[in-house]
MOPAC internal coordinates of N, CA, C and O (Angstrom, degrees):
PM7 1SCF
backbone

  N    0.0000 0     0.00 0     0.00 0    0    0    0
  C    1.4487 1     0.00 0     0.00 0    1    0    0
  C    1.5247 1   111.26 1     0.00 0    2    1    0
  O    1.2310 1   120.31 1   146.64 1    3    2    1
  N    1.1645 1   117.02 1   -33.36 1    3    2    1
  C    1.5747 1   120.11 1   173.42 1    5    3    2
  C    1.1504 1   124.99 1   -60.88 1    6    5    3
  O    1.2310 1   117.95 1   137.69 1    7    6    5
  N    1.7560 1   121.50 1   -42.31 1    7    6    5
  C    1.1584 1   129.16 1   140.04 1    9    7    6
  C    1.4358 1   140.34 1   -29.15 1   10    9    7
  O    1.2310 1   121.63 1   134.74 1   11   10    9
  N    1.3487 1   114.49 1   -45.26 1   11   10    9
  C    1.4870 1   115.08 1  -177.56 1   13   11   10
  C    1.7612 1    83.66 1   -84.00 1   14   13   11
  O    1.2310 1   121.02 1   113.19 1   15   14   13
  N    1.4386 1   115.66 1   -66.81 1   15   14   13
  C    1.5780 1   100.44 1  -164.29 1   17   15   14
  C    1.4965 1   115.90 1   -29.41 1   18   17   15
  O    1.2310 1   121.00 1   129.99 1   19   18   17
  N    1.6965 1   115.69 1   -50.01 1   19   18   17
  C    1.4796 1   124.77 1   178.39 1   21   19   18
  C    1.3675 1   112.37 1   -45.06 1   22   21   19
  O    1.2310 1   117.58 1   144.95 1   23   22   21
  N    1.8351 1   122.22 1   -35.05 1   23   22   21
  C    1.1810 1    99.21 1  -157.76 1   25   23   22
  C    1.7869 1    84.61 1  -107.50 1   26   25   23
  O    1.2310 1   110.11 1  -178.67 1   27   26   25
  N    1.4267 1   136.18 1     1.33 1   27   26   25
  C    1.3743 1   109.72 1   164.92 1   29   27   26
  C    1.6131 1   123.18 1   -86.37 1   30   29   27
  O    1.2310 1   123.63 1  -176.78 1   31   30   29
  N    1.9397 1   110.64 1     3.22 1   31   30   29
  C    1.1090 1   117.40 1  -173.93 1   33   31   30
  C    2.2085 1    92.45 1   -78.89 1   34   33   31
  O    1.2310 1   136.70 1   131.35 1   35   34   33
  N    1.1568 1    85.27 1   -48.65 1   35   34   33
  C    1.9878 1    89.90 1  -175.45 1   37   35   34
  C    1.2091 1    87.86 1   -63.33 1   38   37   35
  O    1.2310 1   106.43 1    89.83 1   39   38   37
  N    1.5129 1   142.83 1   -90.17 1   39   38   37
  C    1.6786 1   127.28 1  -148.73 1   41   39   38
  C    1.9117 1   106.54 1   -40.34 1   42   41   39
  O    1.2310 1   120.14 1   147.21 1   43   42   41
  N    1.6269 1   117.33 1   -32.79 1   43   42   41
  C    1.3398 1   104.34 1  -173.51 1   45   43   42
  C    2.1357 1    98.17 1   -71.71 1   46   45   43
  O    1.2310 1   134.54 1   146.85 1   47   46   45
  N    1.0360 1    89.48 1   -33.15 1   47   46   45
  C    1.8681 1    88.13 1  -164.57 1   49   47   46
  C    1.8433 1    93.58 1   -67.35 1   50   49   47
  O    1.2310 1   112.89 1   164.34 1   51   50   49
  N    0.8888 1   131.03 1   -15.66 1   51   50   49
  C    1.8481 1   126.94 1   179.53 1   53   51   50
  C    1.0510 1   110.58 1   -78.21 1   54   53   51
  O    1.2310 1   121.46 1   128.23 1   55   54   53
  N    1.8908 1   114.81 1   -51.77 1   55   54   53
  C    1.4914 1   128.06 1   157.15 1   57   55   54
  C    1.6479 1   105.84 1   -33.64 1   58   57   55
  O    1.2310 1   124.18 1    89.77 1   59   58   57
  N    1.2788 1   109.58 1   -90.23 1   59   58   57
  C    1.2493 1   114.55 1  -166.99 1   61   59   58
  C    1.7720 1   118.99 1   -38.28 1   62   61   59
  O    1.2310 1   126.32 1   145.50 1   63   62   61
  N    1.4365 1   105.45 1   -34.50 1   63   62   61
  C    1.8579 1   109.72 1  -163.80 1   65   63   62
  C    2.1749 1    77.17 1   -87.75 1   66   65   63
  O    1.2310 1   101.31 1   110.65 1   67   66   65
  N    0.9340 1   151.64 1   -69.35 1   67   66   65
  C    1.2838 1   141.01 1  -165.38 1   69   67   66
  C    1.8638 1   102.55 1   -57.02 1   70   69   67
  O    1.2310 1   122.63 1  -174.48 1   71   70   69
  N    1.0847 1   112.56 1     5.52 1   71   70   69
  C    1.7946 1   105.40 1  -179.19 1   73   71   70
  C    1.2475 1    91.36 1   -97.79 1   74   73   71
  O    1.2310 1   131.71 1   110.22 1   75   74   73
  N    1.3590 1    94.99 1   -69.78 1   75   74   73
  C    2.1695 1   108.44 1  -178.71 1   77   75   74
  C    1.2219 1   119.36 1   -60.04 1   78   77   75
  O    1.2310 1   118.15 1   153.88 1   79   78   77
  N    1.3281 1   121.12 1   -26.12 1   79   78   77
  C    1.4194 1    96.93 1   165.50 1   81   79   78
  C    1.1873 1   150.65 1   -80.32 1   82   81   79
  O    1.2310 1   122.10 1   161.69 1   83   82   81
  N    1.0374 1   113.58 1   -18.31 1   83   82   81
  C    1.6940 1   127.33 1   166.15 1   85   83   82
  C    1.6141 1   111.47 1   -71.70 1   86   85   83
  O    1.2310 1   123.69 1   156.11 1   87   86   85
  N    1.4052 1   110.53 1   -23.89 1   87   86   85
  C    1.4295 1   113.74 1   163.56 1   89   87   86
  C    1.3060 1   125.99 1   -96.29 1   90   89   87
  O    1.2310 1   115.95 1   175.64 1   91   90   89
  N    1.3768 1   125.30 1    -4.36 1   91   90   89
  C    1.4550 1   101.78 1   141.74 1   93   91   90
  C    1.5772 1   123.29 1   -87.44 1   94   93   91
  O    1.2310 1   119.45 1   152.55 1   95   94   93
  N    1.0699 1   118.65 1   -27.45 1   95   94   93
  C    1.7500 1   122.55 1   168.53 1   97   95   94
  C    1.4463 1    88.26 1   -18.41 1   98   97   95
  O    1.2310 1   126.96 1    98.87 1   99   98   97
  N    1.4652 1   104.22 1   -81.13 1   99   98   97
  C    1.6826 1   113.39 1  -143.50 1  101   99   98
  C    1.3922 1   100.54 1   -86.74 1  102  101   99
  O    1.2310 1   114.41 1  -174.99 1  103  102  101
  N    1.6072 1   128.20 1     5.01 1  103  102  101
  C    1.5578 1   102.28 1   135.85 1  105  103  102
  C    1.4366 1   133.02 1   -78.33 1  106  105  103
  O    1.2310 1   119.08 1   150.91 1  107  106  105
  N    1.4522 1   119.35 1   -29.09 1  107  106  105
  C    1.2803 1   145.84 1   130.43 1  109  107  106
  C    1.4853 1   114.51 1     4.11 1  110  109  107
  O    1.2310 1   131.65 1    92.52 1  111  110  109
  N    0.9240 1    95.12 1   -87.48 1  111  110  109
  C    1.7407 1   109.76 1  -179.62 1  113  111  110
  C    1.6571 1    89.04 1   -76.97 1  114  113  111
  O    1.2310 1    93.13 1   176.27 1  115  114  113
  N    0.7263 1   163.66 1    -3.73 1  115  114  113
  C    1.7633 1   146.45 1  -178.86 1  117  115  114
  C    1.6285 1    92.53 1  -106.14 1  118  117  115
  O    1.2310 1   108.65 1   157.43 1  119  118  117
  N    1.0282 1   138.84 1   -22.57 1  119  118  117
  C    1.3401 1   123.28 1   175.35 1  121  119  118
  C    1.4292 1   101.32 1  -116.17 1  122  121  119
  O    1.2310 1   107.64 1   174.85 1  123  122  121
  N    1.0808 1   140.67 1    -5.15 1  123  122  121
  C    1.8445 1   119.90 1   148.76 1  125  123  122
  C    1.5280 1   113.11 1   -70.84 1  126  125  123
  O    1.2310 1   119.22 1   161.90 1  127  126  125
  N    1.0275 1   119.08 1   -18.10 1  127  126  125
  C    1.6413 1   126.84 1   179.21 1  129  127  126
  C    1.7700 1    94.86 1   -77.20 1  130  129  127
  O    1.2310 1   110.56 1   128.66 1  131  130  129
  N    1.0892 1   135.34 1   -51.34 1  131  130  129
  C    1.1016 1   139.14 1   172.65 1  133  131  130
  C    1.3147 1   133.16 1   -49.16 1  134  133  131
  O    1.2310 1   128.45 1   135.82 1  135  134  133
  N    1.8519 1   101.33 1   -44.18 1  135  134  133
  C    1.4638 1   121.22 1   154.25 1  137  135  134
  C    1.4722 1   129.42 1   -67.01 1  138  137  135
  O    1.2310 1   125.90 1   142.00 1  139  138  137
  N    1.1034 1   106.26 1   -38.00 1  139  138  137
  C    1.4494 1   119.67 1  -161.99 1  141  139  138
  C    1.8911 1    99.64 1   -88.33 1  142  141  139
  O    1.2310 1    97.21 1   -56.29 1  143  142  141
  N    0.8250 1   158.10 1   123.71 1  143  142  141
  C    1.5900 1   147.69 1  -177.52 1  145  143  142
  C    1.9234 1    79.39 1  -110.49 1  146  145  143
  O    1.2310 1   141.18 1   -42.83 1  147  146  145
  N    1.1832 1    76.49 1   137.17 1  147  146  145
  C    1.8090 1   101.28 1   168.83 1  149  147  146
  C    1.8833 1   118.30 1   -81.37 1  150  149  147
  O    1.2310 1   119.92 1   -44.68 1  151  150  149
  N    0.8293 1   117.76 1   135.32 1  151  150  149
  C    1.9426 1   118.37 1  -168.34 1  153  151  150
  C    1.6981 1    88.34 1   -97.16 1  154  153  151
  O    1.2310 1   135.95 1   -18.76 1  155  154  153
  N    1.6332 1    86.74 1   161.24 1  155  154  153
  C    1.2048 1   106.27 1  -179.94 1  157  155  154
  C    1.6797 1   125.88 1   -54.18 1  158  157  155
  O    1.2310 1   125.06 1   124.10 1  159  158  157
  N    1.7162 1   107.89 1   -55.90 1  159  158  157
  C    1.1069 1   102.50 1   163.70 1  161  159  158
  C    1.3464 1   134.63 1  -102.85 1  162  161  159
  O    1.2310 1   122.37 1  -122.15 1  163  162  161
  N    1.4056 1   113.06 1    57.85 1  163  162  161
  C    1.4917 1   138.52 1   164.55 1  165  163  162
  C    1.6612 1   113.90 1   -76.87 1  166  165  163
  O    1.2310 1   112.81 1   -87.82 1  167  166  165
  N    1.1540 1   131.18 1    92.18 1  167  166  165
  C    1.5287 1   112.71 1   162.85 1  169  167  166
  C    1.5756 1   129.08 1   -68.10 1  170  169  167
  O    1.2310 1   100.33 1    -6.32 1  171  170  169
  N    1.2687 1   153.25 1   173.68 1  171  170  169
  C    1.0617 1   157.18 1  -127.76 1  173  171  170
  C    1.5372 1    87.70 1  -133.64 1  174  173  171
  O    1.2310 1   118.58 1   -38.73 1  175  174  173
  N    1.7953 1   120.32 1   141.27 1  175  174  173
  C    1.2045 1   121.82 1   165.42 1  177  175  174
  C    1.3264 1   129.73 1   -98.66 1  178  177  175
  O    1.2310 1   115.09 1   -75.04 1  179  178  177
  N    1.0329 1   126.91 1   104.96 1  179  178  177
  C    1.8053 1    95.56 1  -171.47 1  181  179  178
  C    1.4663 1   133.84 1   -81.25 1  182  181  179
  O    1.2310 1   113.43 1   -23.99 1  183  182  181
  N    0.9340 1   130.02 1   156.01 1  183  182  181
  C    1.5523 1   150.57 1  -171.55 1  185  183  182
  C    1.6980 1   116.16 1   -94.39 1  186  185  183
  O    1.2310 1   124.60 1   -63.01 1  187  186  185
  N    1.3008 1   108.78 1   116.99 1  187  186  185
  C    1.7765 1   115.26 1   177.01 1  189  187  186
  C    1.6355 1   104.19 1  -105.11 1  190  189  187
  O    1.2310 1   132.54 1   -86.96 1  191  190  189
  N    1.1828 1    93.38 1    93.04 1  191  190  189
  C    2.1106 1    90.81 1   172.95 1  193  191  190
  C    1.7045 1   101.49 1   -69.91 1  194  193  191
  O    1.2310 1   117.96 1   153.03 1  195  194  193
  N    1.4018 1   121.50 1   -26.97 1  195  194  193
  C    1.2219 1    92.63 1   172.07 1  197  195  194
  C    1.2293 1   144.16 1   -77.05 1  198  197  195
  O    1.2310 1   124.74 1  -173.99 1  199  198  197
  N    1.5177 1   108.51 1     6.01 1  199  198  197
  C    1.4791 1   140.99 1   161.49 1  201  199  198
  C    1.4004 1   114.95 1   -40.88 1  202  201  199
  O    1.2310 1   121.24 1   123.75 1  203  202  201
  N    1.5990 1   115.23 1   -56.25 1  203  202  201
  C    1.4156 1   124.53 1  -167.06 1  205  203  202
  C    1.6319 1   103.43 1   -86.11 1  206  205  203
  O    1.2310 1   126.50 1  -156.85 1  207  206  205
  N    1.4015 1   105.11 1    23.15 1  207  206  205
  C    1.6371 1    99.14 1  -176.77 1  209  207  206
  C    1.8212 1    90.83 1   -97.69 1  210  209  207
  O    1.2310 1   116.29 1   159.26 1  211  210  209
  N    1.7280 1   124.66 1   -20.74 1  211  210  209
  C    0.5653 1   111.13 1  -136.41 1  213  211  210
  C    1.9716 1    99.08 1  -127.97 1  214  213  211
  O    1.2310 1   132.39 1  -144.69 1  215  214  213
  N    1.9836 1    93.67 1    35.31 1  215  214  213
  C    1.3761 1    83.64 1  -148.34 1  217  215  214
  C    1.9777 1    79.06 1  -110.45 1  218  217  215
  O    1.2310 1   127.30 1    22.07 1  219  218  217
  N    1.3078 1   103.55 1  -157.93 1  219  218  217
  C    1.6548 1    92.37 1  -172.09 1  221  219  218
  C    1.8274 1    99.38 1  -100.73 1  222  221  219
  O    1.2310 1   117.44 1   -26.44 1  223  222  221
  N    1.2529 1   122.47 1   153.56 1  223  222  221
  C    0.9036 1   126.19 1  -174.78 1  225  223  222
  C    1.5821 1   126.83 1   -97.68 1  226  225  223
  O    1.2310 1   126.60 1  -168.81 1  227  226  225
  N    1.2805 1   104.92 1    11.19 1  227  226  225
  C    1.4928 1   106.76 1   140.47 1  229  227  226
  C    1.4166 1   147.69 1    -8.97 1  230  229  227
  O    1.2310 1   125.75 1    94.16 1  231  230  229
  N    1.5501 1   106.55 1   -85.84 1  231  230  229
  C    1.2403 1   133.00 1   176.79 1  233  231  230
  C    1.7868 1   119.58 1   -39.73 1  234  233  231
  O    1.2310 1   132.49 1   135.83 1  235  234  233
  N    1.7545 1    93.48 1   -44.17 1  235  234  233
  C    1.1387 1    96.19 1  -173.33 1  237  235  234
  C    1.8514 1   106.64 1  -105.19 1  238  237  235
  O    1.2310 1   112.69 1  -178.95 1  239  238  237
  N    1.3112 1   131.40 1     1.05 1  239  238  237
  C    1.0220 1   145.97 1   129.67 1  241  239  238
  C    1.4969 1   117.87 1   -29.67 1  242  241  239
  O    1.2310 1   121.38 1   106.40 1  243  242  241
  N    0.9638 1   114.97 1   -73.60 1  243  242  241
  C    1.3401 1   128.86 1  -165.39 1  245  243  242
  C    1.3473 1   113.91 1   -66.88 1  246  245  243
  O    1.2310 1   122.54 1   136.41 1  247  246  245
  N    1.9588 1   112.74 1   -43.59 1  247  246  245
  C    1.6110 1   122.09 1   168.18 1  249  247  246
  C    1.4077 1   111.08 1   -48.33 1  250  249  247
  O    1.2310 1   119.87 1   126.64 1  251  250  249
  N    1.4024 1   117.86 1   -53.36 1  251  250  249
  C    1.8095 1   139.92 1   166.16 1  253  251  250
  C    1.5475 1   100.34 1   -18.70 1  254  253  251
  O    1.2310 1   127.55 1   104.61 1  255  254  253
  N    1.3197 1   103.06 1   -75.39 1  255  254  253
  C    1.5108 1   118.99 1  -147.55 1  257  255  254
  C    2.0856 1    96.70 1   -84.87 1  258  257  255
  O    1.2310 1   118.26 1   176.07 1  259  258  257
  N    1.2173 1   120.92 1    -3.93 1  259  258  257
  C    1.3753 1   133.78 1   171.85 1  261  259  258
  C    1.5908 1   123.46 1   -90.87 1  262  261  259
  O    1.2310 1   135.74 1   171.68 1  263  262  261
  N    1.1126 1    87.14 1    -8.32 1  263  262  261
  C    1.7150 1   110.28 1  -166.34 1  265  263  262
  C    1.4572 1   109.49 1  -109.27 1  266  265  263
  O    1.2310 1   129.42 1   139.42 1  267  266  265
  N    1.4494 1    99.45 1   -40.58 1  267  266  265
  C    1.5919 1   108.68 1  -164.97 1  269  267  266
  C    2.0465 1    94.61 1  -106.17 1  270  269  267
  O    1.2310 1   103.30 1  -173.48 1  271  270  269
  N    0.7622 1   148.29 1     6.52 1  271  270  269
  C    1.4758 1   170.04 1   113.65 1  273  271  270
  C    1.3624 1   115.09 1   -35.80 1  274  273  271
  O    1.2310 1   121.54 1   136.30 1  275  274  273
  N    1.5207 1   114.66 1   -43.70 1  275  274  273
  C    1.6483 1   112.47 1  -171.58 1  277  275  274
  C    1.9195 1    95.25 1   -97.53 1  278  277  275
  O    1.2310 1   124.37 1   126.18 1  279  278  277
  N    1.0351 1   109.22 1   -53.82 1  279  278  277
  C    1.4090 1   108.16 1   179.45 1  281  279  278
  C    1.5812 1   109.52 1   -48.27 1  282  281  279
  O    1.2310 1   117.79 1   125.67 1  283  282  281
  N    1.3893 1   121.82 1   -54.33 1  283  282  281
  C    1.6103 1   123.47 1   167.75 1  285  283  282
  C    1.5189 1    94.94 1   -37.01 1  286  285  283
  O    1.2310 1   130.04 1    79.65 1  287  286  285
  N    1.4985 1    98.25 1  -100.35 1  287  286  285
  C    1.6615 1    98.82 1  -159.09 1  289  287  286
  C    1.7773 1   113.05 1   -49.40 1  290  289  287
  O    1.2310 1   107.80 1  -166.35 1  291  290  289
  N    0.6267 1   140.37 1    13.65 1  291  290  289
  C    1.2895 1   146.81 1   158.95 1  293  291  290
  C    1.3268 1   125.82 1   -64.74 1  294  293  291
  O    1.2310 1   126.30 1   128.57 1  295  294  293
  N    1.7723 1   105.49 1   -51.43 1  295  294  293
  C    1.3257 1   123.84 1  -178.82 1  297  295  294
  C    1.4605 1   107.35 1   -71.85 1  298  297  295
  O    1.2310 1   135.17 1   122.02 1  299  298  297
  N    1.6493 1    88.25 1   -57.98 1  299  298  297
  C    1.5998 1   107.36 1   164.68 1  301  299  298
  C    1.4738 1   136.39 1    -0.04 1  302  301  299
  O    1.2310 1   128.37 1   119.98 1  303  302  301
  N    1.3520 1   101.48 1   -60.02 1  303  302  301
  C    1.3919 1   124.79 1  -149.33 1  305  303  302
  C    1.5276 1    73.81 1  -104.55 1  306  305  303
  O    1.2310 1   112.81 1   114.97 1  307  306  305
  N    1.5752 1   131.18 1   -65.03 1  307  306  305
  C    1.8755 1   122.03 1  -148.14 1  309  307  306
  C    1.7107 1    83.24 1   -65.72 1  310  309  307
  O    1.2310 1   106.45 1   148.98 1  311  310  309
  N    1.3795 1   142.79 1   -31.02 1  311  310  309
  C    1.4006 1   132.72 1  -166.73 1  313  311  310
  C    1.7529 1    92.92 1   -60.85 1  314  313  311
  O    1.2310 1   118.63 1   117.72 1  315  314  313
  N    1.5238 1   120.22 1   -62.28 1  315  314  313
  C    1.3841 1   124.00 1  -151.78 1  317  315  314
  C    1.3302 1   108.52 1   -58.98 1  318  317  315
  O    1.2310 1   120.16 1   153.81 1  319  318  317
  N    1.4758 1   117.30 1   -26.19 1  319  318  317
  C    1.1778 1   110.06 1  -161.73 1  321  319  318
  C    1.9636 1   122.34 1   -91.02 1  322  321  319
  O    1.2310 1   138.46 1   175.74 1  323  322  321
  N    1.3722 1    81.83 1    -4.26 1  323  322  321
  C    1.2772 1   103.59 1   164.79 1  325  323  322
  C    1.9710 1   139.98 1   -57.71 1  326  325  323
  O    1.2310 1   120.10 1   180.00 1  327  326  325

């Protein structure tokens, strides 16, 4: 039973870090835009999201399995000590 609890504490913490994270980004970026005032002769850069379709999947592999690892042993450990 400690086991499954451990591993629905990590599947909720993967849920949760893939909810929140894309929402702090774009508060992130909505208040450096706020901070930052743009100069006159600044041009604008543009952005290819279909870029990141095409990048290696690593990075976000690895965040996955860092997330869902800490939330496990997390539970893990407050279950054992019980």
């Amino acid at each position: 039973m400690i086991y499954i609890k451990s591993l629905l504490a990590g599947l909720l913490a993967v849920l949760i870090a893939c909810i929140s994270l894309p929402v702090l980004v774009v508060i992130g970026l909505f208040v450096y835009s706020m901070i930052h005032q743009s100069q006159e002769g600044e041009g604008a850069v543009g952005w290819d999201p279909i870029s990141l379709v095409h990048q290696q999947p690593l990075p976000v592999v690895a965040f996955t399995i860092l997330v869902f690892a800490s939330g496990f042993f997390w539970k893990f450990r407050r279950l054992m000590h019980r």
